[in-house]
Each structure stands twice: as C-alpha cells, then as structure tokens.
PAVEX-149129 format. One line per 5 residues: number of its first residue (from 1); their letters; for each residue x, y, z of C-alpha. Coordinates in steps of 0.02 Angstrom, whole numbers, plus 50000, padded with zeros to 5 digits. Example, Ala and Ser with C-alpha at 12.3 -4.5 7.8 and 13.67 -1.06 7.14 Angstrom:
2
1 = as = 50615 49775 50390 ~ 50684 49947 50357
***
This chain:
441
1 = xxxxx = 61944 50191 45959 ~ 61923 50061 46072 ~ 61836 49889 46015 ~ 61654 49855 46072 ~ 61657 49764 46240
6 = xxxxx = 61541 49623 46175 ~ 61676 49566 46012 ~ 61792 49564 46129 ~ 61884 49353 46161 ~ 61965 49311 46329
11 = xxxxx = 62065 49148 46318 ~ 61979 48974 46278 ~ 61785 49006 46255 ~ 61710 48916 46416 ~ 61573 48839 46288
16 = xxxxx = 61720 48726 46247 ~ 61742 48683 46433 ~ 61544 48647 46419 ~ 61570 48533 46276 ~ 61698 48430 46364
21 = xxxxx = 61599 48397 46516 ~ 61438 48337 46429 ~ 61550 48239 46291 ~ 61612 48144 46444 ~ 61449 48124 46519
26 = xxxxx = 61385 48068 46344 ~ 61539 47940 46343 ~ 61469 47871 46492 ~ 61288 47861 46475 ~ 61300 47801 46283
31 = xxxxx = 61428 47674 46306 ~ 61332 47593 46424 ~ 61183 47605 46348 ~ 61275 47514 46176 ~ 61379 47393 46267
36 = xxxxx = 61191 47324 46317 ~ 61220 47190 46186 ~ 61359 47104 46246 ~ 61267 47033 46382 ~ 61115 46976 46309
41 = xxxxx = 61197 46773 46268 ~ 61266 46759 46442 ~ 61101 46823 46529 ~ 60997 46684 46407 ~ 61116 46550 46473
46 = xxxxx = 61126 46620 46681 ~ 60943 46648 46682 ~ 60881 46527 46568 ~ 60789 46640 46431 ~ 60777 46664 46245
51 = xxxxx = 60825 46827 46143 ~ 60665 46863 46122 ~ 60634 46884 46310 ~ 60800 46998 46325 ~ 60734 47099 46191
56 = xxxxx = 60585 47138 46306 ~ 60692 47213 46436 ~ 60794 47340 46288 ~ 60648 47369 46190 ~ 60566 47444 46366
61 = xxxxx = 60713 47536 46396 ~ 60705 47615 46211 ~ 60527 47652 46225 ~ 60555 47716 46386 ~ 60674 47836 46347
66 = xxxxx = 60589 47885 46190 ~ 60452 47935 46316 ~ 60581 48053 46425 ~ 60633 48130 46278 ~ 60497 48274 46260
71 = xxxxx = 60467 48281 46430 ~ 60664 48301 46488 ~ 60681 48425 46332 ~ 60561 48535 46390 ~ 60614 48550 46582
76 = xxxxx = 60773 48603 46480 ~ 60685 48739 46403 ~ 60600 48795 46566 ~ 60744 48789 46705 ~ 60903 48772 46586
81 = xxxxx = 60995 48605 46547 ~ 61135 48610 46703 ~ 61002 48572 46826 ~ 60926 48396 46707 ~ 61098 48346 46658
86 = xxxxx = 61159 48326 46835 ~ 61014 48246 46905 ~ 61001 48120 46767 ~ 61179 48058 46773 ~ 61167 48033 46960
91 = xxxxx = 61014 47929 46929 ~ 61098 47834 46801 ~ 61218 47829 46897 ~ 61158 47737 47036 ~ 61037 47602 46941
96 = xxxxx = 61170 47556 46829 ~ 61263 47505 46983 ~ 61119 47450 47067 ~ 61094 47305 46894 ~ 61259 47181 46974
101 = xxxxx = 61110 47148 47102 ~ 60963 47096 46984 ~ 60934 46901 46980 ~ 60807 46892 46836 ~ 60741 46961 46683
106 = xxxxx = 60601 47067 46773 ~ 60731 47148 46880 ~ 60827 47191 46721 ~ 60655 47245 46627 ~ 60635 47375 46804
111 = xxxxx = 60793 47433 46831 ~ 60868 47448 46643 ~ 60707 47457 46568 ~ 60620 47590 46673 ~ 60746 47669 46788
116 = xxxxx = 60901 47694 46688 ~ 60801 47722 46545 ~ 60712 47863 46574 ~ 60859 47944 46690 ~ 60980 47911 46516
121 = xxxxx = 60868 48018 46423 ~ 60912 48175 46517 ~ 61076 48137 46468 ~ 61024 48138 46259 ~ 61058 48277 46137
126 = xxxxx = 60863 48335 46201 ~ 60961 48417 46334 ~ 61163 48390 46307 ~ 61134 48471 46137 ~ 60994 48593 46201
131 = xxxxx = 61149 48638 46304 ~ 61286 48652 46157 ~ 61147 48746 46007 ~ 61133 48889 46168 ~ 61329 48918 46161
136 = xxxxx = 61370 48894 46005 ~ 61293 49003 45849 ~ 61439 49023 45695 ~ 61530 48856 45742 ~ 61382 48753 45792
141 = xxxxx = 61419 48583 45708 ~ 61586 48552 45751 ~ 61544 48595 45940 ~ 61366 48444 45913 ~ 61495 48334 45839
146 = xxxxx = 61627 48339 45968 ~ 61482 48330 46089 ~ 61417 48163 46010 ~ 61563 48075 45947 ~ 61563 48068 46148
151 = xxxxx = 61451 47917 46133 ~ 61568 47851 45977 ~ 61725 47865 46091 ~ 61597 47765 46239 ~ 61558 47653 46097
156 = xxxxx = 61744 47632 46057 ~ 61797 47618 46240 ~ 61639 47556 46349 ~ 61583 47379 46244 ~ 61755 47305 46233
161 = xxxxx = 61788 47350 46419 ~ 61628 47272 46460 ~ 61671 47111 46368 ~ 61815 47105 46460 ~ 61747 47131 46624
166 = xxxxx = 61623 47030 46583 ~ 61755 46883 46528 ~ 61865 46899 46652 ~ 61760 46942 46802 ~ 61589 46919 46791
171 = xxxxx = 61440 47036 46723 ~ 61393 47102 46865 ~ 61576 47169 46904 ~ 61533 47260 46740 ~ 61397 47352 46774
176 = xxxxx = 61459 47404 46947 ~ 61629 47482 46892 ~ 61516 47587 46756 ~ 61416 47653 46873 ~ 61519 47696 47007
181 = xxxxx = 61648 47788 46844 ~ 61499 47901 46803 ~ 61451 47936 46997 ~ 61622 47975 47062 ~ 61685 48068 46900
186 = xxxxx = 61537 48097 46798 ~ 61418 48192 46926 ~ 61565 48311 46990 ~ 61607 48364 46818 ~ 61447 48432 46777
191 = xxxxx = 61401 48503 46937 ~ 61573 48586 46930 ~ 61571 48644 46755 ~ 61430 48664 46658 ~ 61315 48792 46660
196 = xxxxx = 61154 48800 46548 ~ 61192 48982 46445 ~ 61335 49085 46418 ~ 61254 49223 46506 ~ 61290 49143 46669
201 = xxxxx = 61492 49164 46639 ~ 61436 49348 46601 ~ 61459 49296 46395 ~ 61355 49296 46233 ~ 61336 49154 46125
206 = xxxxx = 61507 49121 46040 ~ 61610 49207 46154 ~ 61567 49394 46149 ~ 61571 49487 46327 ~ 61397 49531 46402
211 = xxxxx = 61372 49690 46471 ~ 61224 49602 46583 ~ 61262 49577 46742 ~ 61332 49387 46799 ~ 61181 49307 46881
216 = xxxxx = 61059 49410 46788 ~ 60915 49312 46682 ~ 60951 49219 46529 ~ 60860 49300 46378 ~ 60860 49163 46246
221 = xxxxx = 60844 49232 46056 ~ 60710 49119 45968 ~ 60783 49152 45784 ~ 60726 49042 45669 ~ 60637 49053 45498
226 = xxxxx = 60491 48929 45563 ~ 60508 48990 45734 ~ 60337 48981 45821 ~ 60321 49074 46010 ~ 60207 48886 46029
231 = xxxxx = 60311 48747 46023 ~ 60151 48659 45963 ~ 60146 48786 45822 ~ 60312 48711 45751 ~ 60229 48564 45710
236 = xxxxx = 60123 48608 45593 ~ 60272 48628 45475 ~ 60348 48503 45364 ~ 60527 48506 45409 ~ 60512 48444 45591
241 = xxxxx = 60408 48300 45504 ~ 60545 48258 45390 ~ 60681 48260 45513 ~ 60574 48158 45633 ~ 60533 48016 45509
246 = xxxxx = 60712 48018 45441 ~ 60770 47986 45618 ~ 60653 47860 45683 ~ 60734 47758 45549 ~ 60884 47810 45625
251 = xxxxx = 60816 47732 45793 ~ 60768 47580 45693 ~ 60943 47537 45644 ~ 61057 47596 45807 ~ 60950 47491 45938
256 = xxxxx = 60931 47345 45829 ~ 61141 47349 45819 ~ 61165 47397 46001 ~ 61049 47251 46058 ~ 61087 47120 45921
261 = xxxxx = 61254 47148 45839 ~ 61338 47036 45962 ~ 61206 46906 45965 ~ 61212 46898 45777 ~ 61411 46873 45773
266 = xxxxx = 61378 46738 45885 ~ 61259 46648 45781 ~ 61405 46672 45638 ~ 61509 46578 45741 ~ 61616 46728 45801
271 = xxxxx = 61653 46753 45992 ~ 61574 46887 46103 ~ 61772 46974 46116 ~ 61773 46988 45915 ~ 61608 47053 45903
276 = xxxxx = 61631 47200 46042 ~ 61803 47234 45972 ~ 61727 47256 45808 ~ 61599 47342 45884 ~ 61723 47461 45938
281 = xxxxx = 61827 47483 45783 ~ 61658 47551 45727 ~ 61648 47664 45851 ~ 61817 47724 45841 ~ 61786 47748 45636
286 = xxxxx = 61620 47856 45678 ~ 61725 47959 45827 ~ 61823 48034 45677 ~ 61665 48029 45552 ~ 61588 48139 45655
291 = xxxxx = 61713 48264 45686 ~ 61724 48276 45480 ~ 61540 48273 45469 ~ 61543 48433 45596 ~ 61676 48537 45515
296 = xxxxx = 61593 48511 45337 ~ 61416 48534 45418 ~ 61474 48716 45441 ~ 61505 48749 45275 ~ 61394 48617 45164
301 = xxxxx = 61205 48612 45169 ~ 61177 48509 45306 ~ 61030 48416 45245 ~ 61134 48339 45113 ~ 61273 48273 45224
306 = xxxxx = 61122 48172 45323 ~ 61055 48104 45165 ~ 61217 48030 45131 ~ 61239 47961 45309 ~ 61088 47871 45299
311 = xxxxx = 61123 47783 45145 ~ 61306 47739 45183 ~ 61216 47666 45320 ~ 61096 47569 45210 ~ 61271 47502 45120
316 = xxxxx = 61347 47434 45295 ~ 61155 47347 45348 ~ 61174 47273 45148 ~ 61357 47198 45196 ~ 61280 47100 45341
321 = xxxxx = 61134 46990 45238 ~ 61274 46969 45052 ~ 61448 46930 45138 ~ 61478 46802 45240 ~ 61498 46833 45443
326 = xxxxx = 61676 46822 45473 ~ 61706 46972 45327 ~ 61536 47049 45360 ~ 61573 47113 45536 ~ 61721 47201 45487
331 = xxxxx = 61636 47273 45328 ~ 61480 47339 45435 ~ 61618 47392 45569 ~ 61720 47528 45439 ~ 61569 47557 45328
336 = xxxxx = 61445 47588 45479 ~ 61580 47664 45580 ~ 61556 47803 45420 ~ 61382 47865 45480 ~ 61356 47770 45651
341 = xxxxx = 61301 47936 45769 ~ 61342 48054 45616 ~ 61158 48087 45596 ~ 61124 48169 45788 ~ 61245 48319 45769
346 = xxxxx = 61153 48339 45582 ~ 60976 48306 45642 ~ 61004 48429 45793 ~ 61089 48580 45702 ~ 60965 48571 45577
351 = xxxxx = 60821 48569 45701 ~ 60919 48733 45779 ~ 60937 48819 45592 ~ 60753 48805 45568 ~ 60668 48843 45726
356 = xxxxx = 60792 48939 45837 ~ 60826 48877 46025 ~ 60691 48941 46124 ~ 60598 48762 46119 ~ 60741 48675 46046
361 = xxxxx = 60730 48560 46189 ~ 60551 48493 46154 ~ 60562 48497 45967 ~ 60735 48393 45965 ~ 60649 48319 46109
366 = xxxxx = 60489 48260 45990 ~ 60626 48192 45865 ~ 60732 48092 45970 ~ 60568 48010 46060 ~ 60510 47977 45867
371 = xxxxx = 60702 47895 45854 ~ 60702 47775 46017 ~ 60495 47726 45970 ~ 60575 47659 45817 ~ 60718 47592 45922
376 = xxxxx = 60620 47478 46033 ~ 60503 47424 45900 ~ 60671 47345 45795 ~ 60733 47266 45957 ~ 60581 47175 45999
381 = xxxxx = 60546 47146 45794 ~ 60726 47083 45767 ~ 60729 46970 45957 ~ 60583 46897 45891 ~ 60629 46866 45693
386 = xxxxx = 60789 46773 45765 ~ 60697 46646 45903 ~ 60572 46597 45766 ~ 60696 46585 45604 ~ 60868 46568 45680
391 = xxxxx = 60932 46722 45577 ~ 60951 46929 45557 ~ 60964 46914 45382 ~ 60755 46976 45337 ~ 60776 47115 45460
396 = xxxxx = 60935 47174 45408 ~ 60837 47172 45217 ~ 60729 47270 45310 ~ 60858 47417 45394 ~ 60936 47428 45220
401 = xxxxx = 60770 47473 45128 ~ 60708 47581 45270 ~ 60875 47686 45271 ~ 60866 47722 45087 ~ 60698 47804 45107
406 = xxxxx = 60762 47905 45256 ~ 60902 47959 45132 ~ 60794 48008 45012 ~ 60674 48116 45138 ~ 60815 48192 45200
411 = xxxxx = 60884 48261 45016 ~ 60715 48323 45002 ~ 60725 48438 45154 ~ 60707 48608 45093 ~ 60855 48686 45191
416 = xxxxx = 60882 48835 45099 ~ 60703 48894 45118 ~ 60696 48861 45284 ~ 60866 48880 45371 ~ 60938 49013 45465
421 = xxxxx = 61080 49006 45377 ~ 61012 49050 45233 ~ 60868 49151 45269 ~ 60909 49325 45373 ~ 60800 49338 45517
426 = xxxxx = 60770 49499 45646 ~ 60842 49402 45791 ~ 60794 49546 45908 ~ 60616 49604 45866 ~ 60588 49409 45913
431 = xxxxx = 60654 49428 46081 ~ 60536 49378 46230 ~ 60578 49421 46416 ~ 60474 49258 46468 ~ 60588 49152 46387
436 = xxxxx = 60707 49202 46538 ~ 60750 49072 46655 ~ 60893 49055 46792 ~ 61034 48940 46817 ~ 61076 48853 46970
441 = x = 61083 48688 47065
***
C-alpha cells in the first residue's frame, strides 16, 4: 500500500531554506540596530552633545519601532510576510546608508529615529517569526531559535566590525558598508527565497506534500486553545497579558544595553574596542544559548525556560552595580550572553501554542510594541540618570529588580491549561476560507 501523498519528505524541507534567509536578514537588521551604542561617545564629542541628547535619537527609534510592530504584524497576517520582509529591508537598507550623510543630532533623530526605525520593525519576529510559526508546527522552537540567534550572530559580528570601522575609518564609513551589505545581499535573498507559507512550494506545514494546487490560496489553521476569530478577542485573556508585561521588561533591559553598554565601559575606564568585543563575546555566548534554549523548548514547558532567562538576566544586570568594571563587563558578557535574545524564540512560540497563527502577527505584534515602549523609556531614563549622576549603577538596581518580577510572571504562566501542546484542539472545524491570502511580490 502506498504511503499517503501528504507524509510523504522530499530532500531538505524548504522551511529550512526560509529560516536561513530571514536569520540573515535578522543578522543584518539587529546588528545594526545593537551596534547603535558604539557610536554614541564619538557623536557627543563630533557634534558637541551630551548622552542624554543621543538617548533622544534611540529612544525615538525604540518607540518608533514599538509603534510598527502591530501595524507591520498585521499586514503580515493580511498579505503574508514575503511581501513586508522585502520591503522593509530595502528601506533599511537605504537609510542606514543614507546616516554617513547626517551632520547633527536631528538628522540622526529623522533618519535612525523615524526612518530606519519603523522600516527595522518589519524585519522583527512580528513578521520574521510570523513567517517561521507558519512553517514550522512539531519542531517550532529550534526553527525561532535559529531564526533569532540571527541577531546574536549580528550582535557577535556587526558591533565589533563597527568599532573597527569606526576606529580605523571613520563612522560614517560604518554605516555605509552596513547598508549597502543588506541592499546588495540582503534584499536579493529574500526576494529570491522566501515565501510567506508552505503552500506556495505546493507543501504543508512541516514538510508534508499538498495535494492543493501550487499558486492556489493559503488556508491558515487558527489552532489554538485561546484562539479568538477577533484578534481583539485574544486580549481579553490573561496569557497575552503576561507574556506582554514579561517582555516589556525584556525591552527595558536590551535597549538600555544596546544604547549604554559601551558608554558605561567608557565611564569604567575601558576603551570603546573592549567594550564592543565584549559586547560580542556576549553575543556569541547567546548564539549558542539560543540554539539550547530551542531544542529544550521542544520538549520542556516553555514558560519555565523564560522564567529562568529572565532571572539569569537579573544575575548579569546584578554583576554590573557589585563588581568592579574591568571584571564586570566580562561577567555581564558570559552571564548575559546566557539569556541575551533567549526570551524572543520563547515569548513567540508560546504566543503560537496559545493562540494559533491566524493573527499571530498582531498578537506577537502587540508584545513586541509592549517590548520596544519599554525599550525607549530605559534609554531615555538611563541617558538621563548618567548626565545628572555620572553613573549606571541606580538603573542597573533598577533592570535587576524589574527582571526578577518578569521571572516570576512568567513561572506563573499557566501553559498547560492553555497550550496547544497540551490541550488537543479540532484544528479543522476551526478552519476559515477568509483567512486565505496570496503570495507574491
């Protein structure tokens, strides 16, 4: 007896080819977003400016893209993620190249802090992991943790390459080689190869063969215990809450580090190059954190595993204000490099186990705005706790406590209730032919 056409595996699962497209696209827009901070002393001495001012221009940008992030997320849902992904990079693209002509701090607050800002967030796990949850069903972590220890390798790669550049050549030199990477590499890839479902290589989610025709329209399963057919619906329940306030601690503590980390190692007496090669052994640490954090994801309850992040976290934030700076910035680089991105492929599966994909897009969208609101409040909060006291060490106090409480509403997430995972579903009496949308750019 023959097997059924739809079990049936050809080869390499293109959702894998899918993954590596956006991880590089996430390498890019990430690592440029993180190696922000290595600039900020050298633009306060060319232009003449305190932190606090820089901080203006970042905390824009964060607020910014916290603003995209619904709005990007739910084009996703609507025309399918190929179509945002693409145009966003190019954007990106372009301004980032377009910053090695700014002369001034409201050039950078217009060009960073509107422009690339909002372009970057079509580039987020709103619609990069929209992307990956549509592919991917039984091995869903691991594929959201390869996908975003993209920005950990960018991390890794990107800030010590811009210190560099910046050393060696000049900032603006920076800024244009980074731009003109992700425009002559970047933009191809994804036009080339990714495509929004599996339906449009004729597939099913996780490889099966379709026996819809290629081309045909994409009919997206909304399983889900909490799934609602109103995306507004979904917030009425607590778990979106949870995972929202959990992350816009999250927020809190990744901008303030991207913006400040390098500033603070230079007010510890430690050069820019130390601080973004620390900055990348971090980064390199969290590449393979990830990974881990994916593979056990798939087996553990993943609301557990994010708990823990956020208070190994809360351990690396305690390092920075108890040891002194010269051992501190290596202890915050291996014990943050534990949990750095670790909580995105978490908070995203998790949003995917409770509320299916349909409106995955806005939902994740609705978290990661409620992560970058936090972000640009810390950056301006933290620019402006440094010009008036000459020191990180009360808002660092501050992270630690903050990511202990987002520990502690994470472990209270009640997963089992409310997960996929756990809880069987009727994936097909769900199924709605107006969730159908086509793919093509």
């Amino acid at each position: 007896m023959s097997p059924d056409p739809k079990e049936k595996k050809q080869g390499i699962y293109y959702g894998w080819y899918v993954v590596a497209a956006l991880f590089f696209a996430t390498f890019i827009a990430i690592g440029a977003r993180q190696g922000f901070g290595v600039f900020v002393n050298t633009w306060e001495q060319d232009w003449g400016v305190t932190t606090a001012t820089i901080s203006i221009a970042a905390a824009t940008g964060w607020l910014v893209n916290g603003i995209s992030q619904p709005f990007v997320g739910r084009l996703t849902d609507i025309y399918g993620g190929r179509r945002v992904v693409v145009l966003s990079l190019l954007v990106m693209a372009i301004a980032t190249m377009g910053i090695s002509l700014i002369t001034n701090i409201y050039g950078l607050i217009a060009l960073y802090g509107f422009v690339i800002s909002f372009a970057s967030g079509g580039i987020s796990p709103a619609t990069t992991g929209v992307i990956v949850a549509r592919w991917f069903e039984k091995k869903r972590g691991v594929a959201m943790a390869v996908l975003i220890s993209g920005g950990s390798v960018g991390g890794m790669i990107v800030v010590p390459f811009l210190s560099y550049v910046l050393i060696e050549y000049g900032w603006q030199t920076a800024w244009l080689m980074v731009g003109g990477l992700a425009l002559a590499f970047g933009v191809p890839l994804l036009i080339i190869v990714v495509r929004s479902n599996p339906i449009d290589m004729g597939l099913e989610i996780d490889g099966r063969i379709s026996d819809r025709s290629l081309g045909a329209k994409i009919i997206v399963r909304p399983v889900g215990p909490r799934f609602a057919k109103k995306w507004r619906d979904s917030l009425r329940s607590k778990p979106i809450w949870q995972l929202s306030v959990a992350y816009f601690v999250c927020g809190i503590t990744t901008a303030s580090i991207a913006v400040h980390f390098v500033r603070w190692a230079v007010s510890e007496d430690i050069t820019t190059g130390t601080a973004a090669i620390a900055f990348g052994v971090l980064s390199g640490i969290n590449a393979t954190g990830v990974l881990v954090i994916g593979l056990l994801s798939d087996r553990w309850q993943r609301k557990n595993l994010l708990g823990a992040v956020y208070v190994v976290r809360a351990l690396a934030f305690i390092s920075l204000f108890v040891l002194p700076g010269p051992i501190a910035i290596w202890a915050f680089a291996v014990i943050g490099g534990m949990s750095w991105l670790a909580t995105v492929p978490l908070t995203a599966s998790l949003t995917a186990d409770v509320y299916g994909v349909r409106n995955l897009g806005t939902l994740f969208g609705f978290s990661n705005m409620a992560h970058q609101l936090g972000g640009a409040a810390a950056v301006m909060l933290f620019g402006w706790a440094f010009t008036a006291w000459g020191s990180y060490d009360i808002p660092f106090v501050i992270g630690a406590a903050l990511l202990l409480a987002a520990g502690v509403v994470s472990f209270s997430i009640r997963e089992k209730k409310h997960s996929v995972r756990y809880v069987q579903v009727q994936a097909d009496a769900a199924i709605d032919s107006n969730t159908a949308v086509t793919d093509s750019v």
